[in-house]
ZAPAGU-66645 format. One record per residue (C-alpha): residue number from 0; x, y, z. Coordinates in steps of 0.02 Angstrom, whole numbers. Example, Ala and Ser with C-alpha at 12.3 -4.5 7.8 and 13.67 -1.06 7.14 Angstrom:
2
SITE	nr	u	v	w
SITE	0	615	-225	390;
SITE	1	684	-53	357;
***
This chain:
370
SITE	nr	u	v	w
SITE	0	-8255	2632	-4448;
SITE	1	-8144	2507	-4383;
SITE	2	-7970	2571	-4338;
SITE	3	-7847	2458	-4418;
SITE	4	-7642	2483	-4383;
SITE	5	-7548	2380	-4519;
SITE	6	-7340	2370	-4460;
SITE	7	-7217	2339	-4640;
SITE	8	-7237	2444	-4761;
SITE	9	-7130	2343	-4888;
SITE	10	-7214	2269	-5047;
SITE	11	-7340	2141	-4934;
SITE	12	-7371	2265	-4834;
SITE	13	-7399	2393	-4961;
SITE	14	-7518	2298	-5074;
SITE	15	-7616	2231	-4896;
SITE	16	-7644	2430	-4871;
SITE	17	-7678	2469	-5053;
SITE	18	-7820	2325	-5045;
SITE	19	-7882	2382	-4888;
SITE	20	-7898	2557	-4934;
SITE	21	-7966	2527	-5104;
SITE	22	-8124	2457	-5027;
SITE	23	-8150	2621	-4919;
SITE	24	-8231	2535	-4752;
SITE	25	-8089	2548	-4653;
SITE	26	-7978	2680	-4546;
SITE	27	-7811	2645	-4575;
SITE	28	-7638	2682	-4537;
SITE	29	-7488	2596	-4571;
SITE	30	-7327	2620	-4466;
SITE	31	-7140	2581	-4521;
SITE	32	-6967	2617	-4456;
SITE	33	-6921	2683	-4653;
SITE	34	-7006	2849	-4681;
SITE	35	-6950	2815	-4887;
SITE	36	-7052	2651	-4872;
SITE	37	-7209	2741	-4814;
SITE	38	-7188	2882	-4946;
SITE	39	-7270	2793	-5074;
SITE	40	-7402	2714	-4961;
SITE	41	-7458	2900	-4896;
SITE	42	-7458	2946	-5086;
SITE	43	-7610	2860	-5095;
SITE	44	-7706	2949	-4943;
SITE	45	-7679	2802	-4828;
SITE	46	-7623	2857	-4638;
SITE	47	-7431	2830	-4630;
SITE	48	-7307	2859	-4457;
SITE	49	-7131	2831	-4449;
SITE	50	-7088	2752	-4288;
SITE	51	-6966	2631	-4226;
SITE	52	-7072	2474	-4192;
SITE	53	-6964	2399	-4075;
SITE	54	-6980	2548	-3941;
SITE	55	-7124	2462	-3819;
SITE	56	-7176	2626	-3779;
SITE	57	-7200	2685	-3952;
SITE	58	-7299	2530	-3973;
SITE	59	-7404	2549	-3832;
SITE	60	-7444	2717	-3910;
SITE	61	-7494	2684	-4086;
SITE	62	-7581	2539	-4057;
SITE	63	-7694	2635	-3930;
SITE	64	-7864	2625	-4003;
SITE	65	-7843	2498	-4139;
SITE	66	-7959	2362	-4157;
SITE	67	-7856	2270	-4281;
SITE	68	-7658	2265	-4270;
SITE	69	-7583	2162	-4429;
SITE	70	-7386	2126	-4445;
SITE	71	-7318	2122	-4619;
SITE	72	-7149	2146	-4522;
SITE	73	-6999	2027	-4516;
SITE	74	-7030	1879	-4428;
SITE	75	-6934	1921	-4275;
SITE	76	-7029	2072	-4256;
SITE	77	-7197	1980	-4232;
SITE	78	-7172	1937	-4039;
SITE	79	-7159	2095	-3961;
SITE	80	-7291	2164	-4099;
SITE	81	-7416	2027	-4049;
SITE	82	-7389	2050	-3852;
SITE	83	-7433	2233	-3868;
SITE	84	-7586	2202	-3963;
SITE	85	-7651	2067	-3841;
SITE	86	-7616	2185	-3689;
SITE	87	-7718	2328	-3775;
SITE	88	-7878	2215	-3819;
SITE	89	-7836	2224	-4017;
SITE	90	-7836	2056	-4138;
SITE	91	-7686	2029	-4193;
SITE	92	-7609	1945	-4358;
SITE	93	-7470	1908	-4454;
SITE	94	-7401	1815	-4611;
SITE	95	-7266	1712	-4548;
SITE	96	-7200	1586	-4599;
SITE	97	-7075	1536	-4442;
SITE	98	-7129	1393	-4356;
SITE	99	-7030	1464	-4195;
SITE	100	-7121	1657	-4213;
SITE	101	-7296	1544	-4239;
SITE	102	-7274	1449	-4077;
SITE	103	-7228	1626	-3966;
SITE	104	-7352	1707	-4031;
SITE	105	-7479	1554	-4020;
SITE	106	-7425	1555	-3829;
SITE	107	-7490	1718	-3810;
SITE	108	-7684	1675	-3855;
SITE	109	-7740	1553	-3698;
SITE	110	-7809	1716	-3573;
SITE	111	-7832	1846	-3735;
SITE	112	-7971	1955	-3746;
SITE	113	-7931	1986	-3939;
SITE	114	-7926	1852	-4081;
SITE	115	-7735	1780	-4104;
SITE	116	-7720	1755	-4285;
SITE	117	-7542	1718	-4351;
SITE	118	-7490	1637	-4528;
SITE	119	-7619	1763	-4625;
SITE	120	-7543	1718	-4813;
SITE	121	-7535	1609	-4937;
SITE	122	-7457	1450	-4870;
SITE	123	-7464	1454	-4718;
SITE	124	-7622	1524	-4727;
SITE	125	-7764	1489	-4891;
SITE	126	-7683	1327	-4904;
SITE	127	-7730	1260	-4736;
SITE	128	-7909	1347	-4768;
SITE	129	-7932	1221	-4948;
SITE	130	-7832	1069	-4861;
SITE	131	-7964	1063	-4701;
SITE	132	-8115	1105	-4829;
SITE	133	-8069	971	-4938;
SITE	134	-8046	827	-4776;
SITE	135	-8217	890	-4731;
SITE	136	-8305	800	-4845;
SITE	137	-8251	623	-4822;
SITE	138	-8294	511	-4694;
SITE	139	-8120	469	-4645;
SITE	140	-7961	545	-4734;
SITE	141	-7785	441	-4779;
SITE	142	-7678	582	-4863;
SITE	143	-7668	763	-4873;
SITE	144	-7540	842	-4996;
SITE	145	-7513	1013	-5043;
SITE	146	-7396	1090	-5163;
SITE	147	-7391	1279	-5184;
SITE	148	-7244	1380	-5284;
SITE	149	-7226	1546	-5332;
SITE	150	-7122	1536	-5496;
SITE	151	-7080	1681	-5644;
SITE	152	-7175	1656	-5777;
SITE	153	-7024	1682	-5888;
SITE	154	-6876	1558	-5805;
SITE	155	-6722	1642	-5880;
SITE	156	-6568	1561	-5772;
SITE	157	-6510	1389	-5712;
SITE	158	-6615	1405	-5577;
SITE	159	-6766	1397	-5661;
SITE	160	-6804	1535	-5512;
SITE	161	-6835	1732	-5479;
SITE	162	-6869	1796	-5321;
SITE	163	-7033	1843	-5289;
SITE	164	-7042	1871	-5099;
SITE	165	-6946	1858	-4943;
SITE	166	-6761	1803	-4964;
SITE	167	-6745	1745	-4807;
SITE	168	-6909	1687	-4796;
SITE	169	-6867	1578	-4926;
SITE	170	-6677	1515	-4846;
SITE	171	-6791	1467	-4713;
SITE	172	-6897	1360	-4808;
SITE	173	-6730	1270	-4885;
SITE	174	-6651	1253	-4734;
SITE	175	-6770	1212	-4565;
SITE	176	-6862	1072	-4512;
SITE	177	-7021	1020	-4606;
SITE	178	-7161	939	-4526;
SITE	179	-7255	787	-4580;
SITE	180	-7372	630	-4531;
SITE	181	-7299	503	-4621;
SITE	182	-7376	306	-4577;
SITE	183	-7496	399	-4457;
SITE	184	-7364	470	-4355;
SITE	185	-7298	655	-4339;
SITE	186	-7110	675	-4361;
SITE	187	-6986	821	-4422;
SITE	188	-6905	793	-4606;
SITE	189	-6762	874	-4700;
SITE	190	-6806	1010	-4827;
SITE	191	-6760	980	-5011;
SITE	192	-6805	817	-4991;
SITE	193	-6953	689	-5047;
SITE	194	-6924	740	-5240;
SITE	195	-7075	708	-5334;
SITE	196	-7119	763	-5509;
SITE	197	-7329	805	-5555;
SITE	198	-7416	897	-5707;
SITE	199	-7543	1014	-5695;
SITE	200	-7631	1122	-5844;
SITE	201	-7504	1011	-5951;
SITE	202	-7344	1090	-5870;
SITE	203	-7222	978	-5787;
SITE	204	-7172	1039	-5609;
SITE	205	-7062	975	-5449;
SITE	206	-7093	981	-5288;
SITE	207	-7011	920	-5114;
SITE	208	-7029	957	-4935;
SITE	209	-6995	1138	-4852;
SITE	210	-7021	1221	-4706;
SITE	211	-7164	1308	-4610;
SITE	212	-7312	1300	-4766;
SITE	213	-7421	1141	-4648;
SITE	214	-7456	1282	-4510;
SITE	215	-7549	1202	-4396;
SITE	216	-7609	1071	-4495;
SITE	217	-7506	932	-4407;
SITE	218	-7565	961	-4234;
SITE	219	-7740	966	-4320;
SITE	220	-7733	823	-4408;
SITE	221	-7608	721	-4283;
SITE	222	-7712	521	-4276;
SITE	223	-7831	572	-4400;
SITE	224	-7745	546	-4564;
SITE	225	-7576	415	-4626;
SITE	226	-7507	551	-4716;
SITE	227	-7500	741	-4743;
SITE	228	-7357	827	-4808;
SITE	229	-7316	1013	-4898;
SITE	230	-7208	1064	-5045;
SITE	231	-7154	1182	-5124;
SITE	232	-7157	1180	-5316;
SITE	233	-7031	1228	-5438;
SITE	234	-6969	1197	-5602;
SITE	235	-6865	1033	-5650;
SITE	236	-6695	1070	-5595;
SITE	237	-6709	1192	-5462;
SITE	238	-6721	1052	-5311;
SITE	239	-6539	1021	-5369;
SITE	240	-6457	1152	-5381;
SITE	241	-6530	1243	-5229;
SITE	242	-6478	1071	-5138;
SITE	243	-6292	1109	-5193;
SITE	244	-6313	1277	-5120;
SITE	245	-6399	1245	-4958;
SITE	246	-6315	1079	-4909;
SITE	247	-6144	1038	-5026;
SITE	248	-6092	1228	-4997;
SITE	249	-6163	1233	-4821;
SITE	250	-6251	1397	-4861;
SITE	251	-6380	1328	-4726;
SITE	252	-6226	1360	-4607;
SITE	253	-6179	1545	-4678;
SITE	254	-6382	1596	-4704;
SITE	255	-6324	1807	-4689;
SITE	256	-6183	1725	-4848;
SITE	257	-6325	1612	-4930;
SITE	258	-6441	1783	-4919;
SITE	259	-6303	1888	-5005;
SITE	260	-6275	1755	-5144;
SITE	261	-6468	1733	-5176;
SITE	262	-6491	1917	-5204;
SITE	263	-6322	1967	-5299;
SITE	264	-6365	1845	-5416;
SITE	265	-6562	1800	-5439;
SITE	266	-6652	1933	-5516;
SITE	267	-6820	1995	-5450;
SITE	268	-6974	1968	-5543;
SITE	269	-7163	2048	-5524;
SITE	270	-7195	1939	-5683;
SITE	271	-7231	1775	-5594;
SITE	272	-7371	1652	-5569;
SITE	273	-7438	1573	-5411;
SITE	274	-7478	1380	-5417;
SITE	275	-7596	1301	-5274;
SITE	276	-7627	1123	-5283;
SITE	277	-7717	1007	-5142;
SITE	278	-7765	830	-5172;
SITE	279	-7873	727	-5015;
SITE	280	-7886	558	-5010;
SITE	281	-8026	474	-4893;
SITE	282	-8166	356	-4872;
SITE	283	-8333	413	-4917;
SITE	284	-8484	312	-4900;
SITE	285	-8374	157	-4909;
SITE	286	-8286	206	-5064;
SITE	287	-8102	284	-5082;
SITE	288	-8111	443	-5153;
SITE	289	-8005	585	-5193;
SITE	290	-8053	764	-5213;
SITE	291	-7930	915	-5293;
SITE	292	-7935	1094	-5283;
SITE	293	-7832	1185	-5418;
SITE	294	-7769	1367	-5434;
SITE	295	-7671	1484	-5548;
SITE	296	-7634	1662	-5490;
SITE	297	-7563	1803	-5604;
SITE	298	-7521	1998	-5558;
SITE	299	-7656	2108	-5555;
SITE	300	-7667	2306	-5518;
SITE	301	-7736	2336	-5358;
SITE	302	-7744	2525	-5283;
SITE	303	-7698	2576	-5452;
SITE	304	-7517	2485	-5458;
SITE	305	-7462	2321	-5523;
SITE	306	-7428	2173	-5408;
SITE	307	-7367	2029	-5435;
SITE	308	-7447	1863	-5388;
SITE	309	-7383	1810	-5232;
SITE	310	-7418	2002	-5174;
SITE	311	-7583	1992	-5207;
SITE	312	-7621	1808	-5140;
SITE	313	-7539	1859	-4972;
SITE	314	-7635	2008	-4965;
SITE	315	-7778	1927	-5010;
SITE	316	-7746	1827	-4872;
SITE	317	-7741	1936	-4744;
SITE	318	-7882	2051	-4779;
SITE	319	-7998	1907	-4824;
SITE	320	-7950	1833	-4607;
SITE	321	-7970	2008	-4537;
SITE	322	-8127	2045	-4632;
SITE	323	-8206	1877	-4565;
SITE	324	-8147	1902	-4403;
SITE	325	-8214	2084	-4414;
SITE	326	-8384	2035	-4460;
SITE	327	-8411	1908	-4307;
SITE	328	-8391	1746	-4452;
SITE	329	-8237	1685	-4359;
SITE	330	-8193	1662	-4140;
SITE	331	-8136	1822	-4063;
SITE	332	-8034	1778	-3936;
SITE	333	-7903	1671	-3903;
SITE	334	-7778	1566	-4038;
SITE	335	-7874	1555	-4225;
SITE	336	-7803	1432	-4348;
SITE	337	-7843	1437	-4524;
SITE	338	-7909	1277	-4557;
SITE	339	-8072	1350	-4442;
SITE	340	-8111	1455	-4595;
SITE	341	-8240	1394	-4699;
SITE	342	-8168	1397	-4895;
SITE	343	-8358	1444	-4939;
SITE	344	-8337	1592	-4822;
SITE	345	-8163	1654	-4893;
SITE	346	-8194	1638	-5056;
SITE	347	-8374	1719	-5071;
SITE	348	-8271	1881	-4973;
SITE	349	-8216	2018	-5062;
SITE	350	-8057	1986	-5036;
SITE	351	-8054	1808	-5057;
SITE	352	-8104	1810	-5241;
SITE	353	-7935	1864	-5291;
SITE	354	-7918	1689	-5252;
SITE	355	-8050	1624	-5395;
SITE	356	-7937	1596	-5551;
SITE	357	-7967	1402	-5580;
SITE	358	-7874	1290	-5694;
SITE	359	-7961	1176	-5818;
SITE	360	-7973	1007	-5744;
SITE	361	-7830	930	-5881;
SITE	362	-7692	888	-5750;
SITE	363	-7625	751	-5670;
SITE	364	-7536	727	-5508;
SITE	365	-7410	573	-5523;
SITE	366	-7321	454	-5421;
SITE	367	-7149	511	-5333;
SITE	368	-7021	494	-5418;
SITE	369	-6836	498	-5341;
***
C-alpha cells in the first residue's frame, strides 16, 4: 500500500481522511498538533499522532517513508510542510488558497524528485481543472469566467451568509489582491468589486471579484485569452454589506478584529450548497461559440458522518489529484498545476464523481450589472 501522511485534522482534513480510508487502498496516518482533533479521526481506525508540526525534526521523522504528504493545515504552515516533503522524495499537496503560500511552495518544485501539487480544492483547484477543459475545445478562446460560492441553503441573517469553511480563508478572499486578464492584459484588481448579477437553475445570484480562486490560471492563460476573471457567488445583498465591513470599517486593516466579528456573529452551517459555474467563449471552426459547465453540490455522509458540501468538494479534490498522481495519470516531479488534469480523468475517478451532480440546463448567465 501506499503510505500516505495527511497534516490537519480539522473538518477538511477529517473528511479528506474519512474518504481516503473508506476506499481501503491506502496506509494512512494523519498527524495534528491537537490530540482532541485526532480523537475522532482515530475513532474510525485511521492512524493518528499528535505532534507539533512545526518542530523540523519531528517532521523529518514522520514523514520518513511516506510517499504522499498532503497539508490540510493553515496556510502558513504549508512552507516548511512542503520543504520537508521535497527533501524526503514524497509528493506533496495542499489546499490553499494564498497566492503568497502558492508561489513558496511553487518555488520549491524546479530540482524536485517528487510531484509539487499545491491548491488541491475546490477553487483553486476543480475549477481550474473545468476552466482549461472547457478552452480546450475551441480553436482560439476570448473569455474565461468562473463563479463558485459556497452558500447555506437556508440564508437566515442580513448577510444572506453562514460560514461554511475557513474564516480567514475567507477575510482573505475579501481583502487581497485578485488577479485578472482584462483587454488581454494581466493586472491585480480590488476584491468586492466587478458586481454582476446571473441566474442559474432559476435562482438569482451575485458575484464579484476575490482573491486566490484563478490559481494559476493567469500565468497559463497570460496572451492567450482578452479576458478571464473569478468570483465568488453569493446571495443579493451580501457584496454590500461585507463591503461596509471590509472597507468602510477597515476590518481589512484589523483582519485578527474582522475574524472575531465574523465568528461572534455568523453562525456555522453544514446545511449548505456548493455552486460551480464556468462559461468559455472562443472561436471554433470560424464560428463564436460558448460552452458551460454547471454544478450543484449538497452534503453527503462519507465514512459514516455527515459533511457538508464544501467538505466534501475539497476533499474530493484532493483525493481525486493524489489518486491520479498515484496511478502514473499525472507528471511526478516537479510543479503540477491543475489545469494539466484532464476533466475526463477526474471525473471518471472515484473520487471525482462526488463532483457529478449536474444542473438542468434552464439558467442564464447575464450581463454585469453595477
Amino acid at each position: 500500500m501506499i503510505r500516505i501522511l495527511l497534516a490537519g485534522a480539522g473538518k477538511i482534513g477529517g473528511t479528506i481522511a474519512a474518504m481516503l480510508h473508506e476506499s481501503g487502498d491506502w496506509d494512512l496516518k494523519v498527524i495534528d498538533a491537537h490530540e482532541r482533533a485526532l480523537r475522532e479521526i482515530a475513532a474510525g481506525g485511521i492512524e493518528t499522532e499528535a505532534l507539533d508540526i512545526t518542530d523540523a525534526a519531528e517532521r523529518r521523522r514522520v514523514i520518513d517513508g511516506a510517499t504522499v504528504v498532503i497539508s490540510a493545515l493553515p496556510y502558513d504552515l504549508n512552507g516548511p510542510l512542503a520543504e520537508s516533503a521535497k527533501d524526503a522524495g514524497a509528493h506533496y499537496f495542499d489546499l490553499t488558497e494564498d497566492v503568497e503560500s502558492m508561489r513558496h511552495v511553487k518555488a520549491l518544485a524546479p530540482n524536485a524528485r517528487s510531484a509539487i501539487m499545491p491548491q488541491c480544492s475546490l477553487a483553486p483547484g476543480f475549477i481550474s481543472i473545468v476552466a482549461n477543459d472547457l478552452a480546450r475545445r475551441f480553436d482560439s478562446v476570448h473569455s474565461i469566467q468562473m463563479r463558485v460560492g459556497a452558500l447555506p441553503q437556508f440564508p437566515a441573517n442580513a448577510l444572506m451568509y453562514n460560514l461554511t469553511w475557513s474564516t480567514v480563508g475567507l477575510i482573505n478572499e475579501y481583502c487581497n489582491p485578485c488577479e485578472v486578464i482584462a483587454d488581454g492584459r494581466r493586472m491585480e484588481v480590488r476584491a468586492l468589486d466587478d458586481y454582476e448579477t446571473f441566474s442559474l437553475d432559476v435562482i438569482t445570484y451575485e458575484a464579484f471579484n476575490t482573491s486566490g480562486g484563478l490559481g494559476t490560471l493567469c500565468e497559463t492563460f497570460d496572451g492567450r485569452v482578452t479576458h478571464l476573471d473569478y468570483k465568488t457567488v453569493r446571495y443579493p445583498g451580501h457584496r454590500d454589506l461585507a463591503r461596509l465591513l471590509a472597507r468602510e470599517l477597515r476590518l481589512c486593516e484589523r483582519r485578527d478584529m474582522f475574524k472575531d466579528v465574523l465568528e461572534h456573529a455568523v453562525p456555522m452551517t453544514t446545511q449548505d450548497v456548493v455552486l460551480i459555474f464556468v462559461s468559455v467563449t472562443g472561436e471554433r471552426d470560424g464560428q463564436l461559440m460558448q460552452e458551460s459547465f454547471a454544478r450543484k453540490i449538497y452534503p453527503a455522509e462519507i465514512g459514516g458522518a455527515p459533511r457538508s458540501a464544501i467538505q466534501v468538494t475539497t476533499a474530493a479534490g484532493m483525493c481525486a489529484v493524489v489518486d491520479l498522481v498515484c496511478a502514473g495519470k499525472l507528471p511526478q516531479q516537479g510543479f503540477v498545476r491543475q489545469e494539466e488534469v484532464r476533466l475526463e480523468d477526474f471525473l471518471a475517478n472515484r473520487y471525482g464523481r462526488w463532483y457529478e451532480a449536474e444542473i438542468p440546463s434552464v439558467g442564464e448567465f447575464s450581463a454585469p450589472a453595477s
